[in-house]
VEXZA-410146 format. One record per residue: x, y, z of N, C-alpha, C, CB in turn; residue number from 1; residue in three letters. Coordinates in pm, 1 decimal. Glycine has a CB too. Example, Ala and Ser with C-alpha at 12.3 -4.5 7.8 and 13.67 -1.06 7.14 Angstrom:
BEGIN
<site><n_xx>1319.0</n_xx><n_yy>-569.0</n_yy><n_zz>780.0</n_zz><ca_xx>1230.0</ca_xx><ca_yy>-450.0</ca_yy><ca_zz>780.0</ca_zz><c_xx>1320.0</c_xx><c_yy>-330.0</c_yy><c_zz>780.0</c_zz><cb_xx>1130.8</cb_xx><cb_yy>-447.3</cb_yy><cb_zz>904.6</cb_zz><i>1</i><aa>Ala</aa></site>
<site><n_xx>1285.0</n_xx><n_yy>-225.0</n_yy><n_zz>708.0</n_zz><ca_xx>1367.0</ca_xx><ca_yy>-106.0</ca_yy><ca_zz>714.0</ca_zz><c_xx>1290.0</c_xx><c_yy>3.0</c_yy><c_zz>787.0</c_zz><cb_xx>1408.4</cb_xx><cb_yy>-59.8</cb_yy><cb_zz>572.5</cb_zz><i>2</i><aa>Ser</aa></site>
% end
This chain:
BEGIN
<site><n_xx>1708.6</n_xx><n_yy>-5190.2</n_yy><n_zz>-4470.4</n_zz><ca_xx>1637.7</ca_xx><ca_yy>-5063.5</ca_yy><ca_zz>-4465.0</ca_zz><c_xx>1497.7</c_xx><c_yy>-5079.2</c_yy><c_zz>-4406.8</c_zz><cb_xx>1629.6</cb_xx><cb_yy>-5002.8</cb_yy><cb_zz>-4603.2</cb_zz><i>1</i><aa>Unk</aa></site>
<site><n_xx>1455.2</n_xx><n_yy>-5201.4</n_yy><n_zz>-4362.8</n_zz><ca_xx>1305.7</ca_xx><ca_yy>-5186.9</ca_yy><ca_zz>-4296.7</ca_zz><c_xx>1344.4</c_xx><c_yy>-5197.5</c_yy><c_zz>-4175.9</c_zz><cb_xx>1185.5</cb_xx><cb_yy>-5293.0</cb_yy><cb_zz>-4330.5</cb_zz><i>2</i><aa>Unk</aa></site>
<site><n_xx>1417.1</n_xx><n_yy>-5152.8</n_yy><n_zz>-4097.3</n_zz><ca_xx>1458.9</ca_xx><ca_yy>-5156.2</ca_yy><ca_zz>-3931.1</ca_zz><c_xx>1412.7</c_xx><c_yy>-4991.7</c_yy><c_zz>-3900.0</c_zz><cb_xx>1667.7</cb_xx><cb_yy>-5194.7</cb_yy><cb_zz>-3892.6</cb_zz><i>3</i><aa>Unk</aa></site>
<site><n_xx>1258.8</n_xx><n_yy>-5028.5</n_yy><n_zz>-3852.4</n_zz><ca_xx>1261.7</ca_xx><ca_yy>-4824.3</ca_yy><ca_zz>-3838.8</ca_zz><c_xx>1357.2</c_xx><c_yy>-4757.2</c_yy><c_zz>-3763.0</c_zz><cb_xx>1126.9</cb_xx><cb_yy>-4750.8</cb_yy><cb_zz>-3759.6</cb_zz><i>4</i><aa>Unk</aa></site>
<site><n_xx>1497.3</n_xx><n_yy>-4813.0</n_yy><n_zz>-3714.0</n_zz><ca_xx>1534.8</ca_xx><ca_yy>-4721.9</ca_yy><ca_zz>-3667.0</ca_zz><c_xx>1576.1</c_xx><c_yy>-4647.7</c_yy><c_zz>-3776.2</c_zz><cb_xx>1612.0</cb_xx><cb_yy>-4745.5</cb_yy><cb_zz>-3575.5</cb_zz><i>5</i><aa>Unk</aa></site>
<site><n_xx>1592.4</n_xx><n_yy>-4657.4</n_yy><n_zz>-3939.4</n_zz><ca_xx>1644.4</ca_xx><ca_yy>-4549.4</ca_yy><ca_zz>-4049.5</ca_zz><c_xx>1523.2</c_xx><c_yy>-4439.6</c_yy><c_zz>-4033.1</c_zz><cb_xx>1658.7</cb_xx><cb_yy>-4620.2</cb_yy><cb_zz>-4230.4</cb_zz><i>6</i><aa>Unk</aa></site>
<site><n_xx>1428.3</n_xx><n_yy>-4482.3</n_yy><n_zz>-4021.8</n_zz><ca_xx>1335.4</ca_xx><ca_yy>-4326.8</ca_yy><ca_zz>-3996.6</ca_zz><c_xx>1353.0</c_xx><c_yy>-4244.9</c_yy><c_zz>-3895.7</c_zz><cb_xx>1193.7</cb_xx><cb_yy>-4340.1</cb_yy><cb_zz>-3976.5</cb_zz><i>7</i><aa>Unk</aa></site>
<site><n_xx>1467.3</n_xx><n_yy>-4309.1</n_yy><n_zz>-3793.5</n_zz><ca_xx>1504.4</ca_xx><ca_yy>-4148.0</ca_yy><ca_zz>-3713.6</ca_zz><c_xx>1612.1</c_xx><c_yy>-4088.2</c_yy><c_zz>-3747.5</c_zz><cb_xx>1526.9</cb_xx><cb_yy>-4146.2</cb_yy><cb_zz>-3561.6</cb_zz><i>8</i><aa>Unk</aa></site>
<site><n_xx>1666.9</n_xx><n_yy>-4166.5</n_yy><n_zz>-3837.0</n_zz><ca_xx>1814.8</ca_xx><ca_yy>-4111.0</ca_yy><ca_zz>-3941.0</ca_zz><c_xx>1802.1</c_xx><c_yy>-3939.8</c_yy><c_zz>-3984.1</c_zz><cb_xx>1815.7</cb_xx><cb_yy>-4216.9</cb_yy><cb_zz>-4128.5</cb_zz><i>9</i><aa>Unk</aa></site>
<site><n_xx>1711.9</n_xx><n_yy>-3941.1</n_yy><n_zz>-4060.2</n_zz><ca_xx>1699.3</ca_xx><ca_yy>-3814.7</ca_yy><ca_zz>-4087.9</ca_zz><c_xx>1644.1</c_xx><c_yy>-3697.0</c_yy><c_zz>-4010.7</c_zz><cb_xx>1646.1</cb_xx><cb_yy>-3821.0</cb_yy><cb_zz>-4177.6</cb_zz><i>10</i><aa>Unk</aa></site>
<site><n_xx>1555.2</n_xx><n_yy>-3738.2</n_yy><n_zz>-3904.4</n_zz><ca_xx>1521.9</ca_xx><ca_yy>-3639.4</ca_yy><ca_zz>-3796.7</ca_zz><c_xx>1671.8</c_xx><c_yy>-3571.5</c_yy><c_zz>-3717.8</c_zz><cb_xx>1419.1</cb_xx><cb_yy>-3729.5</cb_yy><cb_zz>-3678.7</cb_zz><i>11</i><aa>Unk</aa></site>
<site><n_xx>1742.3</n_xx><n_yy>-3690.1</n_yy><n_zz>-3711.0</n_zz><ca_xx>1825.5</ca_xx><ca_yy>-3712.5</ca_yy><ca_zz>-3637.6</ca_zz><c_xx>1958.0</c_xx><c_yy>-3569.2</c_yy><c_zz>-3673.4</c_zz><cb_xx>1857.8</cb_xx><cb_yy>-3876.6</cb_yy><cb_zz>-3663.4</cb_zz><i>12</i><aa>Unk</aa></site>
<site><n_xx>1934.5</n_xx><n_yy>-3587.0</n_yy><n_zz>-3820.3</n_zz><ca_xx>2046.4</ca_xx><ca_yy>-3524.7</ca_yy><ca_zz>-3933.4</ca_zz><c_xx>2002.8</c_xx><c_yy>-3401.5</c_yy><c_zz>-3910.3</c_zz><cb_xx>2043.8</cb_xx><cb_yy>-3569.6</cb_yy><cb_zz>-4106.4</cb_zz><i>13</i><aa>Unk</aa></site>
<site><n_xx>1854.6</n_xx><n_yy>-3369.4</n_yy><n_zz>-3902.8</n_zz><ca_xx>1783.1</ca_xx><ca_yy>-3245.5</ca_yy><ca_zz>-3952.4</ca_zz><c_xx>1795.9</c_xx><c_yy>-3159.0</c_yy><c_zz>-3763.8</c_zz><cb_xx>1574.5</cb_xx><cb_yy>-3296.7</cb_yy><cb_zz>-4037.2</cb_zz><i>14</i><aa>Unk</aa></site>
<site><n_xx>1787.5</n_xx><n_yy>-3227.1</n_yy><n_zz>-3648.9</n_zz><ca_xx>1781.6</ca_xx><ca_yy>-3168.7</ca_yy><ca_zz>-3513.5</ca_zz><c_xx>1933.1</c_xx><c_yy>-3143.0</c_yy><c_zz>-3514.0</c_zz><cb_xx>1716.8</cb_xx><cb_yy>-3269.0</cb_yy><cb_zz>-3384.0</cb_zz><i>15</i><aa>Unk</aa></site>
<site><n_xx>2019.7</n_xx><n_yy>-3234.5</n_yy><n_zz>-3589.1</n_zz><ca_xx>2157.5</ca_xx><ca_yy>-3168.1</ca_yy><ca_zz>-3506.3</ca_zz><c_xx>2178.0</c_xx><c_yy>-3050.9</c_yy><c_zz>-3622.4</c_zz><cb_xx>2326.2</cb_xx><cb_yy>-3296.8</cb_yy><cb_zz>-3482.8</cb_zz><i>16</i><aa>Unk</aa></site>
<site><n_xx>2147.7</n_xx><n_yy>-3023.1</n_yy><n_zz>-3724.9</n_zz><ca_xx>2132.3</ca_xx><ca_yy>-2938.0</ca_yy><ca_zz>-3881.5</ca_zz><c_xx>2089.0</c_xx><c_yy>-2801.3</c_yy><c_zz>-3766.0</c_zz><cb_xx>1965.0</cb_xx><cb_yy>-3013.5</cb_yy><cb_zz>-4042.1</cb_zz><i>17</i><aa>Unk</aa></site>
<site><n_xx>1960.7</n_xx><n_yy>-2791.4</n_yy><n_zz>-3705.4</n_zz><ca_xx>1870.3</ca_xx><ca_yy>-2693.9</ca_yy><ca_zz>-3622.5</ca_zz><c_xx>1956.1</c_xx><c_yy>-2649.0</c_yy><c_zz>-3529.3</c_zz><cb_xx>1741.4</cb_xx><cb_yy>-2753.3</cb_yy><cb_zz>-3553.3</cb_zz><i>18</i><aa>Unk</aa></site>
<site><n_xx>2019.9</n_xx><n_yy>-2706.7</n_yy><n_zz>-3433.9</n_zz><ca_xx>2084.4</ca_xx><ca_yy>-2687.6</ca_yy><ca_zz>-3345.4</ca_zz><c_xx>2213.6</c_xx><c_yy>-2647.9</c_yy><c_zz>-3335.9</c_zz><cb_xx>2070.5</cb_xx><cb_yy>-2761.2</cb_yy><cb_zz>-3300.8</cb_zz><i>19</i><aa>Unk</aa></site>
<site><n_xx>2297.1</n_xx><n_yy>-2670.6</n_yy><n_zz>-3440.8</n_zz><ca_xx>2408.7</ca_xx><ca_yy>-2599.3</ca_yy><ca_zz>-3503.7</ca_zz><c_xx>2357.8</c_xx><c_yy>-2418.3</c_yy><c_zz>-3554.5</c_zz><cb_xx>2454.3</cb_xx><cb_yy>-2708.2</cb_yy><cb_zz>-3650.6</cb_zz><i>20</i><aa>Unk</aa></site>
<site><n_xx>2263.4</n_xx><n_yy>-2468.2</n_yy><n_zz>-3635.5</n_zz><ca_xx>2201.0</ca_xx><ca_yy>-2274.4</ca_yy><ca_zz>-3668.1</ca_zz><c_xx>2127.1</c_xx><c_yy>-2183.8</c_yy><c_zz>-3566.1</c_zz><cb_xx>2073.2</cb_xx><cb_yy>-2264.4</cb_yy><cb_zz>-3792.1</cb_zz><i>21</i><aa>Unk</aa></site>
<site><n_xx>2068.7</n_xx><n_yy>-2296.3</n_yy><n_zz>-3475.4</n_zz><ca_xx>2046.7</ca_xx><ca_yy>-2193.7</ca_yy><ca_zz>-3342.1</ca_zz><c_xx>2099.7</c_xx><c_yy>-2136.1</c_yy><c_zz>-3318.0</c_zz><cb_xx>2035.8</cb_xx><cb_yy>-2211.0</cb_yy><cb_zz>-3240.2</cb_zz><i>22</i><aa>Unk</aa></site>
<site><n_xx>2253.3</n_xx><n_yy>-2223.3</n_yy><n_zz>-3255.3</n_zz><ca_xx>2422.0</ca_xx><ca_yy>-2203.7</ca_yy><ca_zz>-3189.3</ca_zz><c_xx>2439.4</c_xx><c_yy>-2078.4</c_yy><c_zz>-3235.6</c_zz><cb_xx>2561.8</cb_xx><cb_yy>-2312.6</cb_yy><cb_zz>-3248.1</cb_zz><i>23</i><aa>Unk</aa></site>
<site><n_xx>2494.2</n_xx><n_yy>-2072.8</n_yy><n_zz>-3393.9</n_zz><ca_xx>2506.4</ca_xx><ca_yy>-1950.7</ca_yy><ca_zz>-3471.2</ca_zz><c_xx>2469.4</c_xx><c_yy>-1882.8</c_yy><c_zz>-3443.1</c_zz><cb_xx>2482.8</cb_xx><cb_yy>-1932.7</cb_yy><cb_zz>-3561.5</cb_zz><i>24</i><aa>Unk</aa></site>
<site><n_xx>2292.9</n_xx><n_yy>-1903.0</n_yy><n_zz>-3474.6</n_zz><ca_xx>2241.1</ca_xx><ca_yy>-1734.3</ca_yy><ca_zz>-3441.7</ca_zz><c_xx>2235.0</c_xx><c_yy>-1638.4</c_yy><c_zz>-3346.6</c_zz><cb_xx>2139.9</cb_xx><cb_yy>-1717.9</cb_yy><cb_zz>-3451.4</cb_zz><i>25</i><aa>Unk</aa></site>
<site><n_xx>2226.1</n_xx><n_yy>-1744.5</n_yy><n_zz>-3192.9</n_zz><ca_xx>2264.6</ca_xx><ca_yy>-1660.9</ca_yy><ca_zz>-3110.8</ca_zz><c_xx>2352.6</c_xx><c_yy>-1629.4</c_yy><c_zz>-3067.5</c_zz><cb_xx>2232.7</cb_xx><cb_yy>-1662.8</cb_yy><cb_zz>-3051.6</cb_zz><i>26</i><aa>Unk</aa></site>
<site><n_xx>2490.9</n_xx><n_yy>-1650.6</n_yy><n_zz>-3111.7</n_zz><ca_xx>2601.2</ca_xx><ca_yy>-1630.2</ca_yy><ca_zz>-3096.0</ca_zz><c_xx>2652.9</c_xx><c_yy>-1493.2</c_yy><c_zz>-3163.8</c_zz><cb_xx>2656.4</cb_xx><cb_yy>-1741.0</cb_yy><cb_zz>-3132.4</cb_zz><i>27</i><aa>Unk</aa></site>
<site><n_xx>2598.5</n_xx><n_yy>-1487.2</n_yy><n_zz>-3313.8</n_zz><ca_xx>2545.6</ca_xx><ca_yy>-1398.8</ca_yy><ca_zz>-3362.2</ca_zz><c_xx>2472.2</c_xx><c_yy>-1259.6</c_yy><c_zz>-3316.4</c_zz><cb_xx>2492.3</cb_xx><cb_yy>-1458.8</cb_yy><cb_zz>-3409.3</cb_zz><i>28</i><aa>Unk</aa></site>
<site><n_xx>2390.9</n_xx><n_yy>-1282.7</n_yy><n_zz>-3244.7</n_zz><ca_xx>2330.8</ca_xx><ca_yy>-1204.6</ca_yy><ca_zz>-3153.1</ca_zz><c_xx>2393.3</c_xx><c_yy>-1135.4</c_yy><c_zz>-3025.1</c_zz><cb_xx>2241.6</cb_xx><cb_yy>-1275.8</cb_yy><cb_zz>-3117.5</cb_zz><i>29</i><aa>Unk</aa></site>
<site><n_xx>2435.8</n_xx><n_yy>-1194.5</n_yy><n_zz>-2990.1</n_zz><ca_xx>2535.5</ca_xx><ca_yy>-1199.5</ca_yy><ca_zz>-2848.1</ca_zz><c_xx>2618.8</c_xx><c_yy>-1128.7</c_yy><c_zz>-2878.7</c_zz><cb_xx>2604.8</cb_xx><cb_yy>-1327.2</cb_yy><cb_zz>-2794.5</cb_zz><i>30</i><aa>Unk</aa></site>
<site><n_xx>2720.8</n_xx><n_yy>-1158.2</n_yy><n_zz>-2992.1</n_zz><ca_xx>2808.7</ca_xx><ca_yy>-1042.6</ca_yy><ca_zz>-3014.0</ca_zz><c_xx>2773.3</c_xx><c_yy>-939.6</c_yy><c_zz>-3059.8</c_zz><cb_xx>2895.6</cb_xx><cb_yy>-1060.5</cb_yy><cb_zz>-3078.2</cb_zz><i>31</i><aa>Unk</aa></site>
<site><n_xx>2643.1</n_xx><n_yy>-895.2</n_yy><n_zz>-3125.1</n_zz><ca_xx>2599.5</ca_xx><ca_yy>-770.3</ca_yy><ca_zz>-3173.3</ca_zz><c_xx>2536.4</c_xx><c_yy>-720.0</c_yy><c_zz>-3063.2</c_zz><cb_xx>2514.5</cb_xx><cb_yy>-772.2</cb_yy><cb_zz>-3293.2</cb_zz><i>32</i><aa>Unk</aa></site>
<site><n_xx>2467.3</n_xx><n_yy>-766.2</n_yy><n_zz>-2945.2</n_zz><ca_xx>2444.2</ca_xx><ca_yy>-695.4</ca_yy><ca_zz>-2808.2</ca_zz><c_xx>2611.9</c_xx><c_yy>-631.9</c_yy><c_zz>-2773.4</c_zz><cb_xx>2376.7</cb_xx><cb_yy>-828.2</cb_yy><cb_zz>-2671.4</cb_zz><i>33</i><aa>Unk</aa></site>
<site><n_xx>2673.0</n_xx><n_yy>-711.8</n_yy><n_zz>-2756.3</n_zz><ca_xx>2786.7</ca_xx><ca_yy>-717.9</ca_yy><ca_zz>-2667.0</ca_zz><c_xx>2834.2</c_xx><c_yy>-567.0</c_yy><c_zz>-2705.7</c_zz><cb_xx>2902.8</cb_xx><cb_yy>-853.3</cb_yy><cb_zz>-2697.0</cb_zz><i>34</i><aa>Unk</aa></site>
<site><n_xx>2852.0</n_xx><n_yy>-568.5</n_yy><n_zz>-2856.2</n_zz><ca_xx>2932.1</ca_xx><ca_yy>-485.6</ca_yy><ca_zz>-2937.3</ca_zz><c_xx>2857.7</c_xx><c_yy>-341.6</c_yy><c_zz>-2907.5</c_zz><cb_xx>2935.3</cb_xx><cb_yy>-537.7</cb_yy><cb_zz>-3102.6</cb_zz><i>35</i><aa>Unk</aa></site>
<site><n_xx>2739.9</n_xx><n_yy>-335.9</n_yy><n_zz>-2941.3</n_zz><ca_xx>2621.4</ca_xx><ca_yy>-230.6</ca_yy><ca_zz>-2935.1</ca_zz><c_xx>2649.5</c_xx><c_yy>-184.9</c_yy><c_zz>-2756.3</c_zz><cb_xx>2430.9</cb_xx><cb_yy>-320.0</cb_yy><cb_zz>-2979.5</cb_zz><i>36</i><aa>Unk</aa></site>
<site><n_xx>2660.2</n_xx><n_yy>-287.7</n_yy><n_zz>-2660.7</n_zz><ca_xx>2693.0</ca_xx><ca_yy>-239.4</ca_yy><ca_zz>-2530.5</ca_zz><c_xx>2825.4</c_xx><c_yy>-125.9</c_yy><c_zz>-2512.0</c_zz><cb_xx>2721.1</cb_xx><cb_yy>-370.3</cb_yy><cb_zz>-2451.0</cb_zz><i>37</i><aa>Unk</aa></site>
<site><n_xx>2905.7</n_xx><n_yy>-146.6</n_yy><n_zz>-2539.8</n_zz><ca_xx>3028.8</ca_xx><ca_yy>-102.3</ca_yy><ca_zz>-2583.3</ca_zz><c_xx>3038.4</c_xx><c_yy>69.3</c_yy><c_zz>-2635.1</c_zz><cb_xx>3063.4</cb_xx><cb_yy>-204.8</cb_yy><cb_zz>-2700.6</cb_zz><i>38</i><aa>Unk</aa></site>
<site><n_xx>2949.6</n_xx><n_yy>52.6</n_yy><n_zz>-2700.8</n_zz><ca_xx>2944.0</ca_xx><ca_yy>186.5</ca_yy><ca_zz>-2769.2</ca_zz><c_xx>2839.5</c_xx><c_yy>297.1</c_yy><c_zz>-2710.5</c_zz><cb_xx>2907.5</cb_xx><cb_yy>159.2</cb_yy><cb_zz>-2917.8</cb_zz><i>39</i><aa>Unk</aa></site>
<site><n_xx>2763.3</n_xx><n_yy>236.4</n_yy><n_zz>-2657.2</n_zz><ca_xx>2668.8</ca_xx><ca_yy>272.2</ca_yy><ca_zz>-2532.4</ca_zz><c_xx>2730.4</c_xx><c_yy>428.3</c_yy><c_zz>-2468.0</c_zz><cb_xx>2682.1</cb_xx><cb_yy>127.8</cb_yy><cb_zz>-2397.4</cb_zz><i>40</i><aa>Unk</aa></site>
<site><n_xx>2860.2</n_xx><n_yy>368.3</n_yy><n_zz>-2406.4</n_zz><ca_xx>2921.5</ca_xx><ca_yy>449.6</ca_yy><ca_zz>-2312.4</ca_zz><c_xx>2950.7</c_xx><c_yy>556.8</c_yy><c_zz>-2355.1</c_zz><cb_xx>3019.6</cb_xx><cb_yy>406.7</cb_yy><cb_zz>-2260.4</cb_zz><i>41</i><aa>Unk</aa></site>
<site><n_xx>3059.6</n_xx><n_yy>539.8</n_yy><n_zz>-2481.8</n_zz><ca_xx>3099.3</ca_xx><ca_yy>667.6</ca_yy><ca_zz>-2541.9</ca_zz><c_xx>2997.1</c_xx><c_yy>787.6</c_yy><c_zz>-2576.4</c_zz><cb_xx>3160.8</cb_xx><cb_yy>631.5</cb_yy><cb_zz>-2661.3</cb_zz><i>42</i><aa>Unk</aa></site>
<site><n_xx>2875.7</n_xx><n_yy>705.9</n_yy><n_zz>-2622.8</n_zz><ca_xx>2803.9</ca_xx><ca_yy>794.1</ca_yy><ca_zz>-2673.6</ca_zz><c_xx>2708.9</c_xx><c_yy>862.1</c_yy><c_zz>-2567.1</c_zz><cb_xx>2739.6</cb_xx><cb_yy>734.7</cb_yy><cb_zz>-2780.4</cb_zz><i>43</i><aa>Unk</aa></site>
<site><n_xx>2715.8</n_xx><n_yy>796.2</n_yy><n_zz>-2446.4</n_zz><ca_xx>2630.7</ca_xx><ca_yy>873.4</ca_yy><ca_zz>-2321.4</ca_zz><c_xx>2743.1</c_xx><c_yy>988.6</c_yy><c_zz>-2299.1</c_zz><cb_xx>2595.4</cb_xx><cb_yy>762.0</cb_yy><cb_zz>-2154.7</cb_zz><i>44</i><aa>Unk</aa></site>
<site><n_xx>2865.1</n_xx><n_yy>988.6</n_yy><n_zz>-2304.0</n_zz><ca_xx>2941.5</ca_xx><ca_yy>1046.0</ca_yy><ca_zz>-2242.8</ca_zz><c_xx>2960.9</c_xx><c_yy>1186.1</c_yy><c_zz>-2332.0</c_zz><cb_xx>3054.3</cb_xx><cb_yy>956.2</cb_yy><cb_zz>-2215.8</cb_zz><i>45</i><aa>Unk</aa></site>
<site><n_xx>2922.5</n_xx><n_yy>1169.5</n_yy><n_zz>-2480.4</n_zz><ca_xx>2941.4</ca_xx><ca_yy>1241.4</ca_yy><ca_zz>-2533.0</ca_zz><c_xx>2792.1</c_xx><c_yy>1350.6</c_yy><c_zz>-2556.1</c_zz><cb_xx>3009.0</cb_xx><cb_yy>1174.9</cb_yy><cb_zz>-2625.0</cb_zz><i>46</i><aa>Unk</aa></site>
<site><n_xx>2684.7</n_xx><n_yy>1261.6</n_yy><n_zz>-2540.3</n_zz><ca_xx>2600.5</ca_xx><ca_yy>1402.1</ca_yy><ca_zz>-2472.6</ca_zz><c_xx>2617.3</c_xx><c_yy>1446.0</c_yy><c_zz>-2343.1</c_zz><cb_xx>2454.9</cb_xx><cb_yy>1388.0</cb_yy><cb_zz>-2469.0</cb_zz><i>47</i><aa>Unk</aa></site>
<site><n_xx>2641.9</n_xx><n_yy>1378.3</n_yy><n_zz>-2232.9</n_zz><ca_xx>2656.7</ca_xx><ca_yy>1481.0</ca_yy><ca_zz>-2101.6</ca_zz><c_xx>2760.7</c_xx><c_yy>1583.3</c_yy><c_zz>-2155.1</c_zz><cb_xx>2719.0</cb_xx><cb_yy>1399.9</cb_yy><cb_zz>-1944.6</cb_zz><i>48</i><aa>Unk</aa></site>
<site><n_xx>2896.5</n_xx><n_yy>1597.3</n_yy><n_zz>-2237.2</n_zz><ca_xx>2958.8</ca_xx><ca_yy>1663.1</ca_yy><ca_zz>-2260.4</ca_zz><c_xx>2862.7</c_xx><c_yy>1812.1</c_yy><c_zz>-2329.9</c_zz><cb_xx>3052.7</cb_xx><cb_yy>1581.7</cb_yy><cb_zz>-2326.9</cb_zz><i>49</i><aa>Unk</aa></site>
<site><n_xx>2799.6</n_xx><n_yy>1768.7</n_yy><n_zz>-2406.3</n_zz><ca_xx>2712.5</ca_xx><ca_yy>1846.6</ca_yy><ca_zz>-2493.8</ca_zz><c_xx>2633.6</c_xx><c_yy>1919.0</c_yy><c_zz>-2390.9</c_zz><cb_xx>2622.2</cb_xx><cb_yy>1759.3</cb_yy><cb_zz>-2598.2</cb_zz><i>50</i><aa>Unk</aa></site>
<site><n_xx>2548.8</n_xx><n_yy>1822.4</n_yy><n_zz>-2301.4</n_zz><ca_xx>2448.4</ca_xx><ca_yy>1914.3</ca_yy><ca_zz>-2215.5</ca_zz><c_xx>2550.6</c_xx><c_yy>2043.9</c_yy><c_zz>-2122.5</c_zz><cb_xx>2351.0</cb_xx><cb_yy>1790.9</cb_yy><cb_zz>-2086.4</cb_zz><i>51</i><aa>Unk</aa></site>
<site><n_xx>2636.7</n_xx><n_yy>1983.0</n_yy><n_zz>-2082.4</n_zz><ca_xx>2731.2</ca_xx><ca_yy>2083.5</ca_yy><ca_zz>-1982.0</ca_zz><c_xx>2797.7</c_xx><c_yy>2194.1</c_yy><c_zz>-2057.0</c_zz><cb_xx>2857.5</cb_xx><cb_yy>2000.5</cb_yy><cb_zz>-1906.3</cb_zz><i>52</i><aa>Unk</aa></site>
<site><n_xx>2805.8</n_xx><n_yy>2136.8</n_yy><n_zz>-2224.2</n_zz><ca_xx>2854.1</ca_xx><ca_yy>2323.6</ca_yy><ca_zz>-2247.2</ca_zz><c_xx>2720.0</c_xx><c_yy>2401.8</c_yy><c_zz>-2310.2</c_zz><cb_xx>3012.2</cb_xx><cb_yy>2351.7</cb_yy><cb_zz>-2394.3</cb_zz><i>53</i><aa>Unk</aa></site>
<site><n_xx>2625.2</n_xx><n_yy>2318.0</n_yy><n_zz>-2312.5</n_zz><ca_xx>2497.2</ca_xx><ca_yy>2403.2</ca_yy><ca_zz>-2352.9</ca_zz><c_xx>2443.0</c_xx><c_yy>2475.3</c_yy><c_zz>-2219.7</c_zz><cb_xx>2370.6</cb_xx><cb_yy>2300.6</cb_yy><cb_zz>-2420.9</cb_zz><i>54</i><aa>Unk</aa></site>
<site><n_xx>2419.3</n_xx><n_yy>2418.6</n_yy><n_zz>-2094.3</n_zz><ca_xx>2432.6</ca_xx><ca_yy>2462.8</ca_yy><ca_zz>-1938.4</ca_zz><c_xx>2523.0</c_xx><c_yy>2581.3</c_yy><c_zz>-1952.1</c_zz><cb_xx>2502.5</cb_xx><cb_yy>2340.5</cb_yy><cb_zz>-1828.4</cb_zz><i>55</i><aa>Unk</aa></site>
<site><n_xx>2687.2</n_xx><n_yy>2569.4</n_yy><n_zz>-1964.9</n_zz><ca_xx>2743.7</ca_xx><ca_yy>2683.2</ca_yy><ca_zz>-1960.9</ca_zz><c_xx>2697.8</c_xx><c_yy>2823.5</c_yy><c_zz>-2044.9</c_zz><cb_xx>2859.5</cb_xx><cb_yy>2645.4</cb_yy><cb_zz>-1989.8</cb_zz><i>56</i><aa>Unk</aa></site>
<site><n_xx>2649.4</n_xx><n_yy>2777.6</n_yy><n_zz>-2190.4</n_zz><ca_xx>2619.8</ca_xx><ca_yy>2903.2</ca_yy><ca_zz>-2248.5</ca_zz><c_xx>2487.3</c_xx><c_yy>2933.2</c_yy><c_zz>-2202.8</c_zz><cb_xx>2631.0</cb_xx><cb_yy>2905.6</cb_yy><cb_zz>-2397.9</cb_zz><i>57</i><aa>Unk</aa></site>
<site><n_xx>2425.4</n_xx><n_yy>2868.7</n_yy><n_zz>-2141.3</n_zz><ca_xx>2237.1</ca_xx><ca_yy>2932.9</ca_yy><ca_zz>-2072.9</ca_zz><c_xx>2315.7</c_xx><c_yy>3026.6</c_yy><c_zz>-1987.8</c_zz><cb_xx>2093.1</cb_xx><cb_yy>2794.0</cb_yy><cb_zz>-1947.9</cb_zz><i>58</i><aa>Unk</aa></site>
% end
């Protein structure tokens, strides 16, 4: 145990620990853009619907 390479043992444990929950989170993220993109459409589509029969009754 006095070979400092054991003192990069735990950095070592703790960067790949970080980098796994990065992964996650933005993966995480990514699909809640993705998903939120998605729904985007319908809901543009469903006010132009709205503006064009409010247009018709002006």
């Amino acid at each position: 145990m006095d070979h400092p390479f054991w003192l990069l043992v735990p950095w070592l444990v703790f960067s790949i620990g970080m980098g796994l929950k990065t992964w996650k989170v933005t993966r995480l993220i990514n699909h809640q853009l993705r998903r939120s993109a998605w729904g985007v459409e319908p809901f543009r589509a469903g006010l132009e619907r709205n503006w064009q029969r409010n247009q018709s009754l002006s």
